[in-house]
C-alpha positions as CSV (number, residue, x, y, z in Angstrom):
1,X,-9.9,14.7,-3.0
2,X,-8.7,16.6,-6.0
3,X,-4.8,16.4,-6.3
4,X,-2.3,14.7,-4.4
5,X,-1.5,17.3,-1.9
6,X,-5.1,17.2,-0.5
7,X,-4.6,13.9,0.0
8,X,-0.9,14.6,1.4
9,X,-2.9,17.5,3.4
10,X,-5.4,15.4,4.7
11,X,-3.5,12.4,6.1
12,X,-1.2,14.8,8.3
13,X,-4.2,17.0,9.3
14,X,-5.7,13.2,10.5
15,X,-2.8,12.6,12.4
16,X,-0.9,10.4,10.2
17,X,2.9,10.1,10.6
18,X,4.5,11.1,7.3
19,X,8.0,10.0,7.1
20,X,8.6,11.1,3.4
21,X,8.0,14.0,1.7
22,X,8.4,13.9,-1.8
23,X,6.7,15.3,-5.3
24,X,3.6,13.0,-6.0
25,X,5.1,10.6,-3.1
26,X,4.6,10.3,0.7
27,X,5.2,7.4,3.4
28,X,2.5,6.9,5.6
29,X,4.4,5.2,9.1
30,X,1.7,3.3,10.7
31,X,2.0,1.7,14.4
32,X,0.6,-1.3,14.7
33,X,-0.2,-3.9,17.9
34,X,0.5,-1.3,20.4
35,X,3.6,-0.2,19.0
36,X,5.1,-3.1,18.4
37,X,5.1,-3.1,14.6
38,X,5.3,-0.7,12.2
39,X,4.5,-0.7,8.5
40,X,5.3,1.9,6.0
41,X,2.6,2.6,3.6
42,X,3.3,4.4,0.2
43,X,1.0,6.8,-1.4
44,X,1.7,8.0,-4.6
45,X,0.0,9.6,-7.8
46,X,0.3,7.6,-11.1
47,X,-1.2,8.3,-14.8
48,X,-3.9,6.2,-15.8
49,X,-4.1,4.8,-19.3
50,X,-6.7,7.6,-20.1
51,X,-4.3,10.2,-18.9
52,X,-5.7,10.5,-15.3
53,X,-4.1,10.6,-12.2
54,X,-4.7,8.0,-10.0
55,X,-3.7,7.6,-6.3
56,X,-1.6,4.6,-5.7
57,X,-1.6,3.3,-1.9
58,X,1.0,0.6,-1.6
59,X,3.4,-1.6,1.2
60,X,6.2,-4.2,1.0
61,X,4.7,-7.4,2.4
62,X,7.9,-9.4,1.5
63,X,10.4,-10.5,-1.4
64,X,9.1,-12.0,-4.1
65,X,11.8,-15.2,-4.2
66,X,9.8,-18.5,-3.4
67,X,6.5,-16.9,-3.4
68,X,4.3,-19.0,-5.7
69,X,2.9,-17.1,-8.4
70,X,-0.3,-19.2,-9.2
71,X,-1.2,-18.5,-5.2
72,X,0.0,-14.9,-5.6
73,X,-2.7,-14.7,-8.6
74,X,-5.7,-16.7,-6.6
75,X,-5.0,-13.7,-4.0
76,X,-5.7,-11.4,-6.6
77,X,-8.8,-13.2,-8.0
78,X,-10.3,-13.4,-4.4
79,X,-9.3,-9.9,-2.8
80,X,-12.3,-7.4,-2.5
81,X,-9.3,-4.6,-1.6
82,X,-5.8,-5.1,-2.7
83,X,-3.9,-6.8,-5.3
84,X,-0.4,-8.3,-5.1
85,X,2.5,-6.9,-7.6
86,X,6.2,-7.0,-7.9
87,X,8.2,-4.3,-7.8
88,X,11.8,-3.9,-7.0
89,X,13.1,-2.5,-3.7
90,X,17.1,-1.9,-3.6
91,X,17.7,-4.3,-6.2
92,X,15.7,-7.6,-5.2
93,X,12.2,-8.1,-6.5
94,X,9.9,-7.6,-3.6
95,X,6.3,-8.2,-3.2
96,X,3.9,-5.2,-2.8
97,X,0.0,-4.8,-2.1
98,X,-1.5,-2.0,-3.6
99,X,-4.7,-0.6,-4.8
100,X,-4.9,2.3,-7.0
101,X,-8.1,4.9,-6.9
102,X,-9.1,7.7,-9.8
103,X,-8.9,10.6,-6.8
104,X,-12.7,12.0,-8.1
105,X,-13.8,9.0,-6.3
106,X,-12.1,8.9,-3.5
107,X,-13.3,10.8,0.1
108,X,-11.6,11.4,3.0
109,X,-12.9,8.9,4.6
110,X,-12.0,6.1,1.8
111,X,-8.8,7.6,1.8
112,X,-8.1,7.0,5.2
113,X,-9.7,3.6,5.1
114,X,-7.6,2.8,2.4
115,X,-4.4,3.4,4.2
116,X,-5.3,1.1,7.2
117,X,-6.5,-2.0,5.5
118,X,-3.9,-2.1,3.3
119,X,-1.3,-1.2,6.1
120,X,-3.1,-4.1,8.2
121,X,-3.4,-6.6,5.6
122,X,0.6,-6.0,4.6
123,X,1.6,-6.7,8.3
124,X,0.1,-9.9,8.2
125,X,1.0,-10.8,4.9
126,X,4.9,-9.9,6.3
127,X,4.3,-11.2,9.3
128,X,3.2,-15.2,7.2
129,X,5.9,-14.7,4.5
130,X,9.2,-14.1,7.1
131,X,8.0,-16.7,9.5
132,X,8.4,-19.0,6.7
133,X,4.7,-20.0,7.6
134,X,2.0,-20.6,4.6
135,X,2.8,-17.8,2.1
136,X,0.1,-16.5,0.6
């Protein structure tokens, strides 16, 4: 991958639904448990520190009210893909996982791995945090 449109290229041509198309942002809709969930993945392009771009994959999992930082930041410590962040979503700070990737390392293959484990890891982070079950 080499810019952000071949990775917005790619993840239609592989059948993804895209459900926003915007400069340097698109919405990857995935289906989840035979249809009966959806969760909207973000994928965006970022500057690095060192001037870079960087590919940002990213999905709400929940608001960020209640949750208990020092648990948020033992997920962080422990997760091999993903790390927990706030960010705010129509005014209300709102928990996102996201992982961010320098694009000369990423394949289309990573890319599309990318999307589903942190579209399947979100849904069940949603799923714990609005059934008022053990967040985080």
């Amino acid at each position: 991958m080499r810019s952000f449109e071949h990775v917005r290229g790619h993840l239609a041509a592989a059948g993804f639904r895209l459900t926003l198309q915007e400069p340097y942002v698109t919405c990857v809709e995935l289906s989840l448990q035979g249809g009966t969930r959806h969760q909207s993945i973000f994928v965006g392009e970022l500057e690095g520190e060192d001037g870079r771009p960087l590919l940002r994959v990213s999905t709400p999992v929940g608001p960020a009210a209640g949750v208990d930082p020092l648990r948020a930041l033992a997920f962080n410590w422990h997760s091999r893909t993903g790390y927990l962040a706030v960010a705010d979503l129509d005014g209300e700070p709102y928990l996102q996982l996201c992982e961010n990737r320098p694009y000369e390392c990423l394949t289309p293959a990573e890319l599309e791995r990318l999307v589903l484990e942190i579209g399947g890891l979100g849904d069940r982070m949603e799923r714990e945090l609005s059934a008022d079950g053990d967040m985080l």
